[in-house]
C-alpha positions, -999 to 999 in steps of 0.1 A, spaced: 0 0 0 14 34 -11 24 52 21 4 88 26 11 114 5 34 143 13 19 176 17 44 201 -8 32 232 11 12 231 47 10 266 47 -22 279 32 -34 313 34 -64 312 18 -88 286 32 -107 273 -1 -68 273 -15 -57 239 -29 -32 217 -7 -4 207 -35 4 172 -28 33 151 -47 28 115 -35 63 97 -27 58 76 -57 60 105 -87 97 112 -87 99 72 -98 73 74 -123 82 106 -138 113 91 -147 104 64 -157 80 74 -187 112 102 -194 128 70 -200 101 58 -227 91 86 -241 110 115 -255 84 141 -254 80 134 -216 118 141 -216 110 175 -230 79 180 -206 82 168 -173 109 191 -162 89 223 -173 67 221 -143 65 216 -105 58 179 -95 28 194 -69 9 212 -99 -1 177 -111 -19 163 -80 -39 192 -68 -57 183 -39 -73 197 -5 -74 163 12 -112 161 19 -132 133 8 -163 153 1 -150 177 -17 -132 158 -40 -159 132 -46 -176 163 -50 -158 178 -75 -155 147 -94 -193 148 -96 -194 178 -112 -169 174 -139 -188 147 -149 -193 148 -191 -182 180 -192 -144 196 -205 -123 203 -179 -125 240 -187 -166 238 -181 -163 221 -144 -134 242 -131 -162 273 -134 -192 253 -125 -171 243 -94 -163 277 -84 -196 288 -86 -206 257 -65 -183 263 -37 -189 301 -33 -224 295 -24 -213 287 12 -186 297 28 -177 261 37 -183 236 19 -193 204 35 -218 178 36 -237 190 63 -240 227 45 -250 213 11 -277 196 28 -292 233 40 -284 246 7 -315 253 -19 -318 230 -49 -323 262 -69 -292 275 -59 -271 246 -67 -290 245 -106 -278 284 -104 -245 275 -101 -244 255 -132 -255 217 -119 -281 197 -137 -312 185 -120 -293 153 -118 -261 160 -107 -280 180 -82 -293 149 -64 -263 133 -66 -245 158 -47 -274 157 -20 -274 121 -21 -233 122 -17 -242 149 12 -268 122 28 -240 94 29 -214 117 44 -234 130 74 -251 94 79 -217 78 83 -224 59 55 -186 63 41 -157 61 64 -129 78 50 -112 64 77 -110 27 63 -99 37 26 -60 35 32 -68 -1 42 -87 -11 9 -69 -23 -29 -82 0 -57 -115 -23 -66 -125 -24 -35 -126 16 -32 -141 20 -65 -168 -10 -57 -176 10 -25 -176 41 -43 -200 34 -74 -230 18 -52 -234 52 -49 -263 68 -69 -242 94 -93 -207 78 -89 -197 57 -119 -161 43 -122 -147 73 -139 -157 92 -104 -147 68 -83 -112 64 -107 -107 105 -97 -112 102 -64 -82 73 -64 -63 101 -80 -66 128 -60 -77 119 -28 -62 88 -19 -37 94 -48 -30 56 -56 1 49 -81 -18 32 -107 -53 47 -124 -55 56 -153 -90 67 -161 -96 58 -198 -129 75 -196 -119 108 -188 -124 137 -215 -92 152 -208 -70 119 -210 -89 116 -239 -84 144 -260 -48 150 -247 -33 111 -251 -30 105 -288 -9 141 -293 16 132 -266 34 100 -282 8 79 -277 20 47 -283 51 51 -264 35 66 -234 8 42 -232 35 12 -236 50 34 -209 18 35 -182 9 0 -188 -25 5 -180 -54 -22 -166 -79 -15 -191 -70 -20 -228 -68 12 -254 -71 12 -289 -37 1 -296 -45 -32 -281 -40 -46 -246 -12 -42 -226 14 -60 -203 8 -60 -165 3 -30 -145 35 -8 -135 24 20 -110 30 43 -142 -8 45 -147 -19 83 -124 14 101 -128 10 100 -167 -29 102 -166 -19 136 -144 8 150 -168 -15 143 -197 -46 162 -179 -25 190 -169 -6 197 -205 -34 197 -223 -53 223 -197 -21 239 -202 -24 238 -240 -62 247 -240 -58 276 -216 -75 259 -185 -71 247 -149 -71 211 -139 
């Protein structure tokens, strides 16, 4: 099990500020896809490790999050998020719960991701998820946990792996951004490189390496970078 993650910078001035988190495994992986991929050569050393993993270390939030980027470009649910948040000044379970439907569609949610985000709430303040337990649990597990869920489907539960818990080896084949910005970057060599769980369309490959998040991340973050967007 991949030890806890270490936090970059504990000093935050501003409360709703992101906690930049580099888990002890990226220094390995980054140079280890350098190694097999010569655009990653060119790119990994143009940018701080803790930009990749952006995190504030709550569960809610992140699951959260995850729910509202779902379907849309990463562009679209950085705004609707920051529309979201600013409706209270914190954002927890418990004060989505008191929050007004109307408010939350105001902010950008559909009717449906709307419910699942009370519904999330609901499990939260019930005790129905124990964040506490989730360091103990292998990837499926998490995920299995996770998508019983009403609104959390694997792709969800794949980013809460990645930036919550920030396990070594996800990569999240469903995800727009991974998507669009894979077949650019080298692709065959990269994905060679990741050795993912899930085949791609080049065919399935070997057994997992714990390449899988760190060039899922570098992927999702260079192509926000080349689209002008946060991650």
């Amino acid at each position: 099990m991949t030890a806890a993650p270490k936090v970059a910078d504990p000093k935050v001035v501003d409360p709703k500020a992101p906690v930049l988190r580099a888990p002890d495994y990226w220094d390995k992986a980054c140079t280890e896809l350098m190694k097999h991929d010569r655009i990653m050569r060119k790119l990994i050393p143009k940018y701080p490790k803790a930009e990749f993993l952006t995190t504030r270390g709550d569960p809610f939030q992140t699951l959260a999050r995850a729910i509202v980027g779902q379907q849309i470009s990463v562009k679209a649910a950085q705004s609707v998020w920051e529309r979201t948040i600013a409706l209270t000044k914190n954002f927890t379970a418990k004060a989505v719960l008191k929050l007004d439907p109307t408010a939350l569609r105001a902010a950008g949610l559909s009717q449906r991701k709307v419910e699942y985000m009370q519904d999330l709430a609901t499990h939260f303040e019930s005790g129905g998820l124990s964040s506490a337990k989730w360091d103990l649990l292998d990837d499926d597990t998490v995920i299995a946990e996770l998508t019983a869920i009403r609104g959390i489907g694997r792709w969800t539960a794949e980013m809460f792996l990645i930036f919550y818990l920030m396990r070594p080896n996800v990569l999240p084949l469903d995800d727009i951004g991974l998507i669009k910005g894979i077949w650019p970057i080298s692709a065959v060599n990269l994905c060679h490189a990741m050795r993912p769980k899930r085949s791609l369309p080049i065919g399935r490959l070997g057994k997992p390496w714990p390449l899988g998040t760190c060039g899922a991340a570098l992927i999702r973050y260079l192509s926000s970078i080349e689209n002008n967007t946060s991650h």
